[in-house]
N, C-alpha and C positions, 0 to 999 in steps of 0.2 A: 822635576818641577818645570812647569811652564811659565819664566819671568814676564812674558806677555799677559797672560790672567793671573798669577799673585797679582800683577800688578793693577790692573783691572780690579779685582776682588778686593784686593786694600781702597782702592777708589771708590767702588761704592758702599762701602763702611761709615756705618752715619760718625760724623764725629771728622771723618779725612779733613775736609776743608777748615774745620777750625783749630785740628791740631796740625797738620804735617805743612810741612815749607821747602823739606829735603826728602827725599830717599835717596839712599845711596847702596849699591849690589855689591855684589862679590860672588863671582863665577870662579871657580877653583877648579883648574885640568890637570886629569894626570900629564907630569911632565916624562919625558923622554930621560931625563937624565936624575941621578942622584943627586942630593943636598948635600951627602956627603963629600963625595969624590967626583962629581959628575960622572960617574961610571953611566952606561948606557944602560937603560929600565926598559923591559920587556913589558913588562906589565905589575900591576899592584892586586892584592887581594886586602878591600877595603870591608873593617867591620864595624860599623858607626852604631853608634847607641841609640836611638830614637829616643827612647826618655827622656834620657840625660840634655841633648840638642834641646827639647821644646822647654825644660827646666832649666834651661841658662838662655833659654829667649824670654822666657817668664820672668826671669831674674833685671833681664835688660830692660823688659819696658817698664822697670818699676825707677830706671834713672832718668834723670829732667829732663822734660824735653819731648824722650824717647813714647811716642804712640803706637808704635809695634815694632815687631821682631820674629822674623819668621825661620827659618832654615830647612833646609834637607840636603841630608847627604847621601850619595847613593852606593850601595855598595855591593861586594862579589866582585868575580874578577875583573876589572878594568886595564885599558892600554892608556899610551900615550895618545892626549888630542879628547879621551871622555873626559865629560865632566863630572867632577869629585862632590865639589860642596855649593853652593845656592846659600847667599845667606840676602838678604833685607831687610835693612832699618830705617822705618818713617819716623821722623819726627821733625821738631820745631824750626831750629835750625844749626848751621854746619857745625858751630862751635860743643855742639850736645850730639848731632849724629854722626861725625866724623868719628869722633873716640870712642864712641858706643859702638861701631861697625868694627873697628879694630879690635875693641878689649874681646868680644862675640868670637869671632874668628878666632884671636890666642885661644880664648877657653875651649870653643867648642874642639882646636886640633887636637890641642892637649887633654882634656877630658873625658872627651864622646866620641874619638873617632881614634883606632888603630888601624895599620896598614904596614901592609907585608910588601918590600918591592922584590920583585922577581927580574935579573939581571940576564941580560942577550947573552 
């Protein structure tokens, strides 16, 4: 995903200027180390649900506020430094899209995306 035209492409979506007042992103890298132990990650084998991602952003813009919701994650083998997940949500303002980016992101790691890390 290219955040320069999602972004562009949400902007000329009739409707932008009378719904959105926030966007706010989420770029997710694989990290070099584990969550567990910080043991050192070679790399991840990431297998993201596509369905299930655009059915929990369908979910999101139906909370107040919220005028979209978009994501991709990308997946196969990736290192430390790629990027993992791409999420954006436009809406009204921060009090509605601050917690709608967050609740997106738990659902979507939990949900719609598995990953295997591969240890140096």
């Amino acid at each position: 995903m290219n955040l320069t035209e999602a972004i562009a492409e949400l902007k000329a979506q009739p409707g932008f200027t009378e719904n959105v007042g926030m966007i706010l992103i989420h770029n997710g890298v694989v990290r070099g180390w584990s969550r567990k132990d910080r043991n050192s990650v070679q790399a991840v084998d990431v297998q993201p649900d596509h369905d299930k991602i655009k059915a929990l952003c369908a979910e999101c813009e139906k909370r107040p506020g919220i005028w979209r919701a978009v994501a991709h994650a990308n997946g196969g083998h990736l290192v430390p430094g790629d990027d993992l997940l791409f999420i954006i949500v436009a809406g009204d303002v921060r009090e509605n899209v601050k917690p709608a980016l967050a609740d997106l992101l738990d659902q979507i790691k939990s949900q719609a995306v598995t990953k295997q890390e591969i240890f140096a």
